[in-house]
N, C-alpha and C positions, 0 to 999 in steps of 0.2 A: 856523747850525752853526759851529764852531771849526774852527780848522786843523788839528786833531786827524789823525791819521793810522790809518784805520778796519784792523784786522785781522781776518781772517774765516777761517774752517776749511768748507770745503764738503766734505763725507762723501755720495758715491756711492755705484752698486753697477753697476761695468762702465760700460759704453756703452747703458744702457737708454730707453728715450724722455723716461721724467721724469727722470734724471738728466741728459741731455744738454738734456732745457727748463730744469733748473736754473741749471746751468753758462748757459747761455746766457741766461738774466733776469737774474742776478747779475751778468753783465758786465752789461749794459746797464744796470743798474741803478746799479750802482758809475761807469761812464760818464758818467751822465746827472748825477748829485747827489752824485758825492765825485771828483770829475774830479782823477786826479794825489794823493789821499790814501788811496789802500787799499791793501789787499795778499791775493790770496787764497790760501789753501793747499786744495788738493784734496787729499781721502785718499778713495782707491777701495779700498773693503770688500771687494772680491773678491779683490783682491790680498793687504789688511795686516787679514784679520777679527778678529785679536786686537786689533789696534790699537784698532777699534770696541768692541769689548766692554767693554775698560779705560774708555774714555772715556763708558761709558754712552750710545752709539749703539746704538737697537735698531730703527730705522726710518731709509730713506732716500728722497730726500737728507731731509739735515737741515744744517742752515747753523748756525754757531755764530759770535756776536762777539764777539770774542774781549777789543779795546780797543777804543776805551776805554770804562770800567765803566760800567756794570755788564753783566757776559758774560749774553748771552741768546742764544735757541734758538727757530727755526724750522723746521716739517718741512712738505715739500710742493716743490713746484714753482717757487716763489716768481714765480709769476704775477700776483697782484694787487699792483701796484706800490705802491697805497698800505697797504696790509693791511701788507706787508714792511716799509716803511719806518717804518711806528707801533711794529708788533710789532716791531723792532731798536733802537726808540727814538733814531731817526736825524733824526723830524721830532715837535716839541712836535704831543701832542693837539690838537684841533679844540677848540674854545671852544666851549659850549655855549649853544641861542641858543635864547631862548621865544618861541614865536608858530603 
């Protein structure tokens, strides 16, 4: 991975159980494999709902990355650490092997 400095947008809704599993695997996660290169911004829907709307948030959470490109989108819990980390494109695909 480059020294890239990972930007991310996590879109809640309150303090609800997968929102706060959210928040809470995306620290660990940004912890564990971008240590000292991220940045996250939390937007709680309950709060700023037009904000979601504009931004075509229609499910939460949903995790957005923001940089560097290409911006992709996650919704769920972000519990499978490696699921998260392919689908954000943060770790090259697995090499596929015959046998």
């Amino acid at each position: 991975m480059s020294a890239a400095c990972y930007k991310f947008r996590l879109y809640v809704a309150g303090v609800t159980p997968n929102s706060t599993q959210a928040r809470v695997n995306l620290g660990a996660l940004c912890r564990r494999h971008l240590a000292g290169r991220y940045k996250i911004e939390i937007i709680d829907i309950q709060r700023d709902p037009s904000r979601a709307l504009l931004e075509g948030i229609y499910m939460t959470p949903a995790l957005v990355k923001l940089s560097p490109s290409p911006v992709r989108m996650i919704v769920g819990t972000l519990s499978d650490s490696e699921a998260v980390l392919n689908a954000l494109g943060l770790v090259p695909p697995a090499v596929a092997t015959s046998g």
